[in-house]
Chimera marker file (.cmm) of the C-alpha trace (Angstrom):
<marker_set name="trace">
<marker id="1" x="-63.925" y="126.980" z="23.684" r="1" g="1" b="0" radius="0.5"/>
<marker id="2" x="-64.307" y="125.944" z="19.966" r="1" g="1" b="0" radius="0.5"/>
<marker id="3" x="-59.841" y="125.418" z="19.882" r="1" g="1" b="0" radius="0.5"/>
<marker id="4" x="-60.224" y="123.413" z="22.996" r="1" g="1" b="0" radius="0.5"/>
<marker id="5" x="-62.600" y="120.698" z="22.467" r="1" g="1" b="0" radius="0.5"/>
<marker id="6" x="-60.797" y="120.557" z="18.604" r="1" g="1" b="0" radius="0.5"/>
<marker id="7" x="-57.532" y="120.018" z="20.438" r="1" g="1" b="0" radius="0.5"/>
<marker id="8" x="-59.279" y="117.422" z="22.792" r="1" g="1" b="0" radius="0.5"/>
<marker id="9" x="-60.825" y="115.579" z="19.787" r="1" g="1" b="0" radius="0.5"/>
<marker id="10" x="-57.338" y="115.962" z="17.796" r="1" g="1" b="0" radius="0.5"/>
<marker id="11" x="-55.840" y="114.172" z="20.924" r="1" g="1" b="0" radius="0.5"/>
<marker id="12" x="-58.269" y="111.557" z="21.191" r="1" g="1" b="0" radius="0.5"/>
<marker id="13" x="-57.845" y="110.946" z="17.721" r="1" g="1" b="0" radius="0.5"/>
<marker id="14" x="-54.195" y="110.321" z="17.659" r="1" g="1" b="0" radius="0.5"/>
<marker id="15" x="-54.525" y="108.428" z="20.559" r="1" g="1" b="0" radius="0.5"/>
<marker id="16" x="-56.858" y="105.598" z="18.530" r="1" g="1" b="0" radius="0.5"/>
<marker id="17" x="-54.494" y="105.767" z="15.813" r="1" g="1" b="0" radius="0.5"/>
<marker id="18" x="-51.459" y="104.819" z="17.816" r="1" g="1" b="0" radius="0.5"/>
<marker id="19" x="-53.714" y="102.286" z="19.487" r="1" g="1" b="0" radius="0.5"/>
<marker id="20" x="-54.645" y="100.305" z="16.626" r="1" g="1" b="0" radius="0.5"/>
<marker id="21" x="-50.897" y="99.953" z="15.618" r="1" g="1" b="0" radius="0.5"/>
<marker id="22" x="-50.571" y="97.447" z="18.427" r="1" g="1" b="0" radius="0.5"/>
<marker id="23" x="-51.557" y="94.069" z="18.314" r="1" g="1" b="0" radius="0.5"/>
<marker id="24" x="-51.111" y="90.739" z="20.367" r="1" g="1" b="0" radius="0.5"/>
<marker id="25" x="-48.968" y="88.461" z="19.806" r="1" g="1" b="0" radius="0.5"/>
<marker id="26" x="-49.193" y="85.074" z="17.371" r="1" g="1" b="0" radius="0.5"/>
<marker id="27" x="-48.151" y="83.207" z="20.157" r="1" g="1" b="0" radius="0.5"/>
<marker id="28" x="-47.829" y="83.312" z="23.829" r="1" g="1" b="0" radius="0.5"/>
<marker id="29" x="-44.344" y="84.356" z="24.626" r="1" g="1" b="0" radius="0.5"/>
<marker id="30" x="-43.787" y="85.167" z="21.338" r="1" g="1" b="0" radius="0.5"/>
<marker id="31" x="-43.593" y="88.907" z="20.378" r="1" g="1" b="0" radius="0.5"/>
<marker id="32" x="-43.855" y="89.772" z="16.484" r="1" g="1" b="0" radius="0.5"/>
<marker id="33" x="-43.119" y="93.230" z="15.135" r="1" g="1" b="0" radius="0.5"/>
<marker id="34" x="-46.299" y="95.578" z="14.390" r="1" g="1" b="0" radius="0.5"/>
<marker id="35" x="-44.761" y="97.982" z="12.743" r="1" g="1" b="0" radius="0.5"/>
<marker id="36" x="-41.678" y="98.586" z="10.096" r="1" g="1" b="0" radius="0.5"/>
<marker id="37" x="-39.407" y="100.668" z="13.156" r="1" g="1" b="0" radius="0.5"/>
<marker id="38" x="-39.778" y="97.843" z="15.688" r="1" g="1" b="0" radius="0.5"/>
<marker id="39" x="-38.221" y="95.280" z="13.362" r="1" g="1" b="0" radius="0.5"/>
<marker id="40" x="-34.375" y="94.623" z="13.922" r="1" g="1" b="0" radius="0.5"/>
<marker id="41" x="-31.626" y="95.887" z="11.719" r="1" g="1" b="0" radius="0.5"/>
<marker id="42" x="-31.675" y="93.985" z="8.511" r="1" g="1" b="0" radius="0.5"/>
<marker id="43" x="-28.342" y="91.983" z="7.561" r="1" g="1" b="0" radius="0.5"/>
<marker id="44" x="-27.663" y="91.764" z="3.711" r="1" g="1" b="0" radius="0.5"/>
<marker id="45" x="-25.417" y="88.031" z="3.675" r="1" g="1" b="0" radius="0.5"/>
<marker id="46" x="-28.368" y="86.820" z="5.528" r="1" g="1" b="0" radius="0.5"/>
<marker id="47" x="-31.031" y="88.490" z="3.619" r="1" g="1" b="0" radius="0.5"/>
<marker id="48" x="-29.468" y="87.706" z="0.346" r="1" g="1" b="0" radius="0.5"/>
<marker id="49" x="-29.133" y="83.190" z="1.855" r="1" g="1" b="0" radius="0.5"/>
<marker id="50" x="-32.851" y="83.666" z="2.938" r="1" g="1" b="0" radius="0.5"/>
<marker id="51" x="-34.263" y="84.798" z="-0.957" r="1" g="1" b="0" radius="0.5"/>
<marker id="52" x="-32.752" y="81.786" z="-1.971" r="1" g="1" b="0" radius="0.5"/>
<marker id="53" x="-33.935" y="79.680" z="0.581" r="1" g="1" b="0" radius="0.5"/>
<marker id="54" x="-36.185" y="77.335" z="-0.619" r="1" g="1" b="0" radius="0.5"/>
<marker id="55" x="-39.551" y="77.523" z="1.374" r="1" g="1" b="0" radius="0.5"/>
<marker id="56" x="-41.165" y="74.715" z="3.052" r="1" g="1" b="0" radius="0.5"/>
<marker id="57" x="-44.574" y="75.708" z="1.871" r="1" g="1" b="0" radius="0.5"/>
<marker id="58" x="-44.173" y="75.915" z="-1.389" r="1" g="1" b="0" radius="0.5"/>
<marker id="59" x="-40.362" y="74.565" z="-2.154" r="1" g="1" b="0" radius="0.5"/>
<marker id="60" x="-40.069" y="77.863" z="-3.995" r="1" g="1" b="0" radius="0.5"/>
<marker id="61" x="-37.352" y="80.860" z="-2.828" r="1" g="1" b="0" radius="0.5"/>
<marker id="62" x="-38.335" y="84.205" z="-3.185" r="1" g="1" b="0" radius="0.5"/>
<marker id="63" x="-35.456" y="84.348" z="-6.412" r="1" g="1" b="0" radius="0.5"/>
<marker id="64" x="-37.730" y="81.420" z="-7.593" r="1" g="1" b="0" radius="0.5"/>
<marker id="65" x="-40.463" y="84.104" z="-8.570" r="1" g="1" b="0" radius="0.5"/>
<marker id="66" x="-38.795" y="87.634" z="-8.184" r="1" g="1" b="0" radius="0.5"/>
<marker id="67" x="-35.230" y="86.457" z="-9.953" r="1" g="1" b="0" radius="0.5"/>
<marker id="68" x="-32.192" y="87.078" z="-8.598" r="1" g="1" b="0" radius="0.5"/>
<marker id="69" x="-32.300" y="90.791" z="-8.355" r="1" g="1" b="0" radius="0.5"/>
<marker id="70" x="-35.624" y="90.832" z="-7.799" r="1" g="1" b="0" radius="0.5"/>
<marker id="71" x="-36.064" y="92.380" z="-11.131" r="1" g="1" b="0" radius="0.5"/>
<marker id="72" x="-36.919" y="89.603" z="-13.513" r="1" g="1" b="0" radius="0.5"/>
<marker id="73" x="-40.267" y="88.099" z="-12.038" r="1" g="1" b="0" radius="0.5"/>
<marker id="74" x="-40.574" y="84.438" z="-13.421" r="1" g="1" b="0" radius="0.5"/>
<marker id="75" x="-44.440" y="85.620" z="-14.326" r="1" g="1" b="0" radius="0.5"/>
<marker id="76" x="-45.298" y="89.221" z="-15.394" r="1" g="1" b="0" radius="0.5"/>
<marker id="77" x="-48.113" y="89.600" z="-13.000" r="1" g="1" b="0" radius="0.5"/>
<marker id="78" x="-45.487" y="89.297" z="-10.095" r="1" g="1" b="0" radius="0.5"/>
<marker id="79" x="-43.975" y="92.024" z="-9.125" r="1" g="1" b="0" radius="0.5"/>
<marker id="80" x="-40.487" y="93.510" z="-9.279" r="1" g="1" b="0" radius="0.5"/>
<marker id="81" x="-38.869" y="94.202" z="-5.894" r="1" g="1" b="0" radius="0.5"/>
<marker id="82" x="-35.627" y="94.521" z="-6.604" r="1" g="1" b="0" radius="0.5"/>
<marker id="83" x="-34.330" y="98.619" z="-5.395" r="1" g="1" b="0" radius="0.5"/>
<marker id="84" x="-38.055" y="98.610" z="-3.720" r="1" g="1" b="0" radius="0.5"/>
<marker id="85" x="-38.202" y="100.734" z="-0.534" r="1" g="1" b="0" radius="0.5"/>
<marker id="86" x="-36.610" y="98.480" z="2.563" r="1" g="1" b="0" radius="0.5"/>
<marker id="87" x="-40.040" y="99.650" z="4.878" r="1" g="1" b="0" radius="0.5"/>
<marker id="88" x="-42.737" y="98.598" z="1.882" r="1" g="1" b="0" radius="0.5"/>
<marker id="89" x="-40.979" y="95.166" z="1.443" r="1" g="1" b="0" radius="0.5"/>
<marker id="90" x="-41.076" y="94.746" z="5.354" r="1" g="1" b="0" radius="0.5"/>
<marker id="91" x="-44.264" y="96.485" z="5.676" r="1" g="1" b="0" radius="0.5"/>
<marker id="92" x="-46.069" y="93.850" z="3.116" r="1" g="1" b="0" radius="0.5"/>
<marker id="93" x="-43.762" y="90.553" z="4.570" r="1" g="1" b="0" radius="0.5"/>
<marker id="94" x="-45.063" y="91.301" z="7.696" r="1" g="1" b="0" radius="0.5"/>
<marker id="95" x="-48.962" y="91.832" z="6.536" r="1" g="1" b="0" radius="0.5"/>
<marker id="96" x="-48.917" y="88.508" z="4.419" r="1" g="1" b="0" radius="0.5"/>
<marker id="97" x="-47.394" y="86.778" z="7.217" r="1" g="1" b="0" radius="0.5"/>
<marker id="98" x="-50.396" y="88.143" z="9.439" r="1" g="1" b="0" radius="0.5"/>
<marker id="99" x="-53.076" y="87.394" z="7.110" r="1" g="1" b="0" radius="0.5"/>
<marker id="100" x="-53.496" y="90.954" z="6.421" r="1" g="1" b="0" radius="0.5"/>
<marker id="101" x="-53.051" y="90.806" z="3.033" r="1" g="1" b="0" radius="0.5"/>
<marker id="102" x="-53.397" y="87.271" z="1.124" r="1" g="1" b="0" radius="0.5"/>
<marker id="103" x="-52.302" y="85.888" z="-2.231" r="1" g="1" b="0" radius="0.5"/>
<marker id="104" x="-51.632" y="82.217" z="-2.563" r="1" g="1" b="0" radius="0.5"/>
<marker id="105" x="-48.073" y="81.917" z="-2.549" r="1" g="1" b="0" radius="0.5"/>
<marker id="106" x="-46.943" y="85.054" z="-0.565" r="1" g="1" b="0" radius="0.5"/>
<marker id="107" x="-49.132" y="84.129" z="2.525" r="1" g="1" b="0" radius="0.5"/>
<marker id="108" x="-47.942" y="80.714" z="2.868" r="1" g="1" b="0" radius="0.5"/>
<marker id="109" x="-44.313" y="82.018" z="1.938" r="1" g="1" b="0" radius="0.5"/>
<marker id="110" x="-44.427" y="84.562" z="4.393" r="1" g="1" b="0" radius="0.5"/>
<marker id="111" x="-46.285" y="83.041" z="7.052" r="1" g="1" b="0" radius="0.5"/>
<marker id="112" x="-43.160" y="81.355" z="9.388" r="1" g="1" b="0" radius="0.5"/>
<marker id="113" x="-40.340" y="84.075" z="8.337" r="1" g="1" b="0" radius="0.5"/>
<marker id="114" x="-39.579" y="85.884" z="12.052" r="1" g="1" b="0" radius="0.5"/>
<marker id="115" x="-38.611" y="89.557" z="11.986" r="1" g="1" b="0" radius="0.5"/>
<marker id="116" x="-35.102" y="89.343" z="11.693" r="1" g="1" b="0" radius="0.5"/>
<marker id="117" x="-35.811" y="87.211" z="8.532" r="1" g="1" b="0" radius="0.5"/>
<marker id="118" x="-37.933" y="89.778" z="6.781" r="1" g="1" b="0" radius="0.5"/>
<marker id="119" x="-35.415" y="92.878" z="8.174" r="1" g="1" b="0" radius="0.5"/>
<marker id="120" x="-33.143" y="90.689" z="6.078" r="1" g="1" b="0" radius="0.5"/>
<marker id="121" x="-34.697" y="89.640" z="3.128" r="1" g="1" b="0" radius="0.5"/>
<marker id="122" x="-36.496" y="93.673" z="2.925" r="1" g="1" b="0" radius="0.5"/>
<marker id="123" x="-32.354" y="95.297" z="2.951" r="1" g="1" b="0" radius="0.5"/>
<marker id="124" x="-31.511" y="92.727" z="0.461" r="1" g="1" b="0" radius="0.5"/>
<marker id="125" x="-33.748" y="93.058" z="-2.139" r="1" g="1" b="0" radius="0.5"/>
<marker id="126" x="-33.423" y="96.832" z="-1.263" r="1" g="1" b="0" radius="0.5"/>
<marker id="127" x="-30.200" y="97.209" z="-1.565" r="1" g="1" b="0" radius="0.5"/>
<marker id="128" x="-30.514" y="95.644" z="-5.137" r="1" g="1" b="0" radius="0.5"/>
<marker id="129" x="-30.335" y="97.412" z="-8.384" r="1" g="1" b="0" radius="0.5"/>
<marker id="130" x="-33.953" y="99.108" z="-9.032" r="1" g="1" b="0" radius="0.5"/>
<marker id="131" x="-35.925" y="98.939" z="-12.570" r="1" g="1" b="0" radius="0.5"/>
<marker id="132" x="-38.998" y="100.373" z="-10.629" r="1" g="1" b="0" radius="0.5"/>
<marker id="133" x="-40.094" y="103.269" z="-12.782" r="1" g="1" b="0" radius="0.5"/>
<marker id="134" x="-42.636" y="105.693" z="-11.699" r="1" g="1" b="0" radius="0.5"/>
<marker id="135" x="-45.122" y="107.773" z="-13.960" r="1" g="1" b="0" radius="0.5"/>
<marker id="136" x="-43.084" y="110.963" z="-13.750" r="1" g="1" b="0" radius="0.5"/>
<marker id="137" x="-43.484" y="112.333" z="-17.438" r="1" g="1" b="0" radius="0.5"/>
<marker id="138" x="-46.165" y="109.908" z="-18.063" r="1" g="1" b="0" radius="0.5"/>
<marker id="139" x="-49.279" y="111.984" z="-19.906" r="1" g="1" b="0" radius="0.5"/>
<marker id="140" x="-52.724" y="110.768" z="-20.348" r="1" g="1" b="0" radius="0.5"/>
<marker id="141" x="-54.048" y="111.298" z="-24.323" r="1" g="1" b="0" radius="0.5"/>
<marker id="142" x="-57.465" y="113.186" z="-24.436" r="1" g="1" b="0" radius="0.5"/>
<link id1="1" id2="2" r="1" g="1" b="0" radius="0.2"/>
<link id1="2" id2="3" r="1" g="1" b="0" radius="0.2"/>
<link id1="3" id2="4" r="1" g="1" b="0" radius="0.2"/>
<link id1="4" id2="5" r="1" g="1" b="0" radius="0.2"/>
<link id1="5" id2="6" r="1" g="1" b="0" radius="0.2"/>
<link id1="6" id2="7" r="1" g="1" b="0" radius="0.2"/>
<link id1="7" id2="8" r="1" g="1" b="0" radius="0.2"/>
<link id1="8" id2="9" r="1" g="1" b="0" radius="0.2"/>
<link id1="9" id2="10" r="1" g="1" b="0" radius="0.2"/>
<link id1="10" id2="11" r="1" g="1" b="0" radius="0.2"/>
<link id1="11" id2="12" r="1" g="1" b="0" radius="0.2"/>
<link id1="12" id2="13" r="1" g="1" b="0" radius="0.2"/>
<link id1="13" id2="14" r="1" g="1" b="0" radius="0.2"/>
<link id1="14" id2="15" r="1" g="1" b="0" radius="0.2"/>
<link id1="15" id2="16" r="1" g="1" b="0" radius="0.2"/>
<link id1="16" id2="17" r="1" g="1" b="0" radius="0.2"/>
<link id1="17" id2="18" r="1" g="1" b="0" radius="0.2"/>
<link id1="18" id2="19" r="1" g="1" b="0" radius="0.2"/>
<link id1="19" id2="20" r="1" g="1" b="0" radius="0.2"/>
<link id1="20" id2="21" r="1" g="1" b="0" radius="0.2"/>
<link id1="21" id2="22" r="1" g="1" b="0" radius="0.2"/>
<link id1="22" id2="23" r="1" g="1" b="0" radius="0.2"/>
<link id1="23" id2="24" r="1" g="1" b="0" radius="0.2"/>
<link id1="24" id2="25" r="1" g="1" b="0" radius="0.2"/>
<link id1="25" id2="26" r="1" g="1" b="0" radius="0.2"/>
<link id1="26" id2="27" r="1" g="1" b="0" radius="0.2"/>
<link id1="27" id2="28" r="1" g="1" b="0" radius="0.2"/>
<link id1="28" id2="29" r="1" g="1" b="0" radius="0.2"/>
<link id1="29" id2="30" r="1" g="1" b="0" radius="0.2"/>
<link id1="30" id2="31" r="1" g="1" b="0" radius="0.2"/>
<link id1="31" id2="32" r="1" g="1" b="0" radius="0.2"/>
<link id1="32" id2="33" r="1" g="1" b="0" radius="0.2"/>
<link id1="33" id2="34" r="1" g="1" b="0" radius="0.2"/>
<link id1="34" id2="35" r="1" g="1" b="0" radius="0.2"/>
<link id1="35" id2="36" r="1" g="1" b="0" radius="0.2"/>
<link id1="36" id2="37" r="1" g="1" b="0" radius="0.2"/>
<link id1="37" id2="38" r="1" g="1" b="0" radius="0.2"/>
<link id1="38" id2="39" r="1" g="1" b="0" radius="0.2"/>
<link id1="39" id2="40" r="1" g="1" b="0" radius="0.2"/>
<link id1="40" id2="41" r="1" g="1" b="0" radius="0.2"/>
<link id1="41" id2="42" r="1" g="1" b="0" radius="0.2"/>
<link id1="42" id2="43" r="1" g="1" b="0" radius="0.2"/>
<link id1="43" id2="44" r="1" g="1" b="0" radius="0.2"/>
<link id1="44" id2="45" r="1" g="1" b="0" radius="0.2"/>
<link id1="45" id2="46" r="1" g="1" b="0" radius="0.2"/>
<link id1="46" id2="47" r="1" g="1" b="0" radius="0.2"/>
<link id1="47" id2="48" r="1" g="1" b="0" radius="0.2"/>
<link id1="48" id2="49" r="1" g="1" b="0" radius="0.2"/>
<link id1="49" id2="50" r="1" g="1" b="0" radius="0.2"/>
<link id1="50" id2="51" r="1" g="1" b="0" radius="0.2"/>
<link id1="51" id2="52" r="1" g="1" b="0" radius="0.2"/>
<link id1="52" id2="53" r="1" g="1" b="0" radius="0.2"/>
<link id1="53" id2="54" r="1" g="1" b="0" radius="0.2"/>
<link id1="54" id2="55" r="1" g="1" b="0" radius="0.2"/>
<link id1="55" id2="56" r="1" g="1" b="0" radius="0.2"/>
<link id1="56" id2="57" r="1" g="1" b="0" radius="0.2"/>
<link id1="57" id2="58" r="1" g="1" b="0" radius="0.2"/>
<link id1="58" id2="59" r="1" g="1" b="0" radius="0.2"/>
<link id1="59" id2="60" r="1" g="1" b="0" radius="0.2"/>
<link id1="60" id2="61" r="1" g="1" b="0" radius="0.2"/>
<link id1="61" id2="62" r="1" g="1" b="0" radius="0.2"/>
<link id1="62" id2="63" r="1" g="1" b="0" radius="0.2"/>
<link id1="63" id2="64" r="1" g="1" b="0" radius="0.2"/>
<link id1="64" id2="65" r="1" g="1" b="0" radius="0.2"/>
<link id1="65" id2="66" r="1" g="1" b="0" radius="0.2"/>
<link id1="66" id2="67" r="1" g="1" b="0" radius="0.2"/>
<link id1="67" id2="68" r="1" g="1" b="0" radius="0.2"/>
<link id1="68" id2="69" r="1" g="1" b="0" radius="0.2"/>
<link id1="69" id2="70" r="1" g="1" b="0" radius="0.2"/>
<link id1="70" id2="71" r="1" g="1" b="0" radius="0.2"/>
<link id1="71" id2="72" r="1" g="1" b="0" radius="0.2"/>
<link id1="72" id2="73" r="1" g="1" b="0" radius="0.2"/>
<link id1="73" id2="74" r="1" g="1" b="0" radius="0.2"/>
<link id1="74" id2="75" r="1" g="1" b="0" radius="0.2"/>
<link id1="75" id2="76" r="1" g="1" b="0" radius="0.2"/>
<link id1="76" id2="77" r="1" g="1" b="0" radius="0.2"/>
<link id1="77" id2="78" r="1" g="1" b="0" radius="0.2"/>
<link id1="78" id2="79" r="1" g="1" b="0" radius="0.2"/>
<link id1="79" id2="80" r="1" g="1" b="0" radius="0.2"/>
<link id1="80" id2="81" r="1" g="1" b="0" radius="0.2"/>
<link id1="81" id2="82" r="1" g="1" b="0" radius="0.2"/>
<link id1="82" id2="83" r="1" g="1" b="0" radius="0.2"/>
<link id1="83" id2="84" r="1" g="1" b="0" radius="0.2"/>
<link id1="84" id2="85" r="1" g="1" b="0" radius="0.2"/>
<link id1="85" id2="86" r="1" g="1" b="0" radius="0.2"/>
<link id1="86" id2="87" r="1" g="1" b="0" radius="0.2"/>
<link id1="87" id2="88" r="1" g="1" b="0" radius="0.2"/>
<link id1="88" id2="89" r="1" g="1" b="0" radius="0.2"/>
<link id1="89" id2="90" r="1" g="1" b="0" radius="0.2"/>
<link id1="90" id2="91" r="1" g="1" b="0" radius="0.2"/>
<link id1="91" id2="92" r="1" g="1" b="0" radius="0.2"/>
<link id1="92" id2="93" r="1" g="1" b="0" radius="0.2"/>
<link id1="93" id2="94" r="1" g="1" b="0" radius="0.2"/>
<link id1="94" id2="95" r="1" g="1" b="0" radius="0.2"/>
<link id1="95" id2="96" r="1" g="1" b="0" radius="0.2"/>
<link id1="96" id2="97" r="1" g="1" b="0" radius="0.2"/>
<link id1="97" id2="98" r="1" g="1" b="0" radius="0.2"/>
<link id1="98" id2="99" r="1" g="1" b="0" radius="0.2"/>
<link id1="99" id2="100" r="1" g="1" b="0" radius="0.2"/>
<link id1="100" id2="101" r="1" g="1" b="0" radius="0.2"/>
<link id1="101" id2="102" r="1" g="1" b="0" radius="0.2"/>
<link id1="102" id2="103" r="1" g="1" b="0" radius="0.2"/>
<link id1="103" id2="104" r="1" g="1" b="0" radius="0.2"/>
<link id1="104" id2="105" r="1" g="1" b="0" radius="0.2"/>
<link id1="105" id2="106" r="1" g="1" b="0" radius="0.2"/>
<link id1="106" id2="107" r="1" g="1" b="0" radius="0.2"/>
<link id1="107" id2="108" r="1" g="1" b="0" radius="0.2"/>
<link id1="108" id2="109" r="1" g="1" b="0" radius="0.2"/>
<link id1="109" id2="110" r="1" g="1" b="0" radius="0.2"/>
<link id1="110" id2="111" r="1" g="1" b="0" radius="0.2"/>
<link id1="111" id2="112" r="1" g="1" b="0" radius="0.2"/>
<link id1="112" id2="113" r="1" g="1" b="0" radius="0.2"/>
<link id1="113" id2="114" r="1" g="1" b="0" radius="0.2"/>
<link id1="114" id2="115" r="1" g="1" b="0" radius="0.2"/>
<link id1="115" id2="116" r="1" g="1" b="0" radius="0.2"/>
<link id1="116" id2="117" r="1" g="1" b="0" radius="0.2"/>
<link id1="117" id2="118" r="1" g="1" b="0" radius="0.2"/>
<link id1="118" id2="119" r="1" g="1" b="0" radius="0.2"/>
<link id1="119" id2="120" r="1" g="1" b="0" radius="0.2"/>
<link id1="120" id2="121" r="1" g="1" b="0" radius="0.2"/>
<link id1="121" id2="122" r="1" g="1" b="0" radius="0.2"/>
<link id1="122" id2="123" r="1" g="1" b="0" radius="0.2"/>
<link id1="123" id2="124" r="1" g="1" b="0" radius="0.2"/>
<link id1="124" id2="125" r="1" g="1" b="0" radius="0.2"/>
<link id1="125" id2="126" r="1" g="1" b="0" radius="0.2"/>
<link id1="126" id2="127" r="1" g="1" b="0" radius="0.2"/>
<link id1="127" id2="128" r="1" g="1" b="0" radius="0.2"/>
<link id1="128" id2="129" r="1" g="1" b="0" radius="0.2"/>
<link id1="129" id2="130" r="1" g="1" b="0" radius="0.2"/>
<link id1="130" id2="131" r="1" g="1" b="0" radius="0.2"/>
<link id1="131" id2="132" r="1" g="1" b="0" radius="0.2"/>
<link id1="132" id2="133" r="1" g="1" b="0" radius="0.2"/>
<link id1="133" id2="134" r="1" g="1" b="0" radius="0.2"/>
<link id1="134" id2="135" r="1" g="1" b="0" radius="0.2"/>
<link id1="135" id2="136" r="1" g="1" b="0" radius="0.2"/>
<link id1="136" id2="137" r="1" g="1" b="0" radius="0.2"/>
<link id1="137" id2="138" r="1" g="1" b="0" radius="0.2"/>
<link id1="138" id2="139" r="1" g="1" b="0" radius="0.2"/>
<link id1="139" id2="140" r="1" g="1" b="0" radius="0.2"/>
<link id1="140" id2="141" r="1" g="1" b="0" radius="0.2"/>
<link id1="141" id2="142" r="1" g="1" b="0" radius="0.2"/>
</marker_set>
């Protein structure tokens, strides 16, 4: 009895979770990607015109802030995307653009790209050399 009802709750619970990865669209007749997978195949000639685009929000491309790699960020507070995993970069494009997640310029940056622009610009700056460093070896003094 006990296995059944956890299976039943297990089952309800993935069904929420897969629930809540859907949304409604900005627009009517306009579908935007939820998630990473639904996003189209990115194109690196395209990606690589689009980050140096300039934006009509801000009249700033994303090599503008990130340099041309992505690696040498214009201020040290932005970060470096440059070799970044291609599902992050398209995973936070597509969260500014919804208002998920906010910051001043990104938002506004991100707000009118469609999904074939951020599958682009997310296997550019991918498919760039990395300087990302993790803290493997990295000890804490006591």
């Amino acid at each position: 009895m006990k296995t059944s009802a956890f299976r039943l709750a297990a089952a309800l619970a993935a069904g929420l979770v897969l629930s809540a990865c859907g949304g409604a669209p900005a627009e009517p007749g306009l579908a935007r990607a939820t998630t990473v997978n639904a996003l189209p195949e990115g194109r690196l000639a395209e990606g690589e015109a689009r980050a140096n685009t300039k934006g009509a929000a801000t009249g700033q491309s994303c090599v503008d802030c990130h340099g041309a790699d992505g690696n040498t960020p214009l201020d040290p507070t932005y970060p470096k995307i440059g070799g970044q995993y291609r599902d992050y970069l398209a995973h936070a494009l597509q969260a500014y653009r919804s208002g998920a997640r906010e910051h001043a310029l990104m938002s506004s940056q991100a707000a009118d790209l469609d999904d074939q622009q951020i599958a682009d610009l997310a296997a550019w700056f991918a498919s760039r050399p990395t300087e990302l460093r993790d803290l493997h070896g990295v000890h804490s003094i006591n």
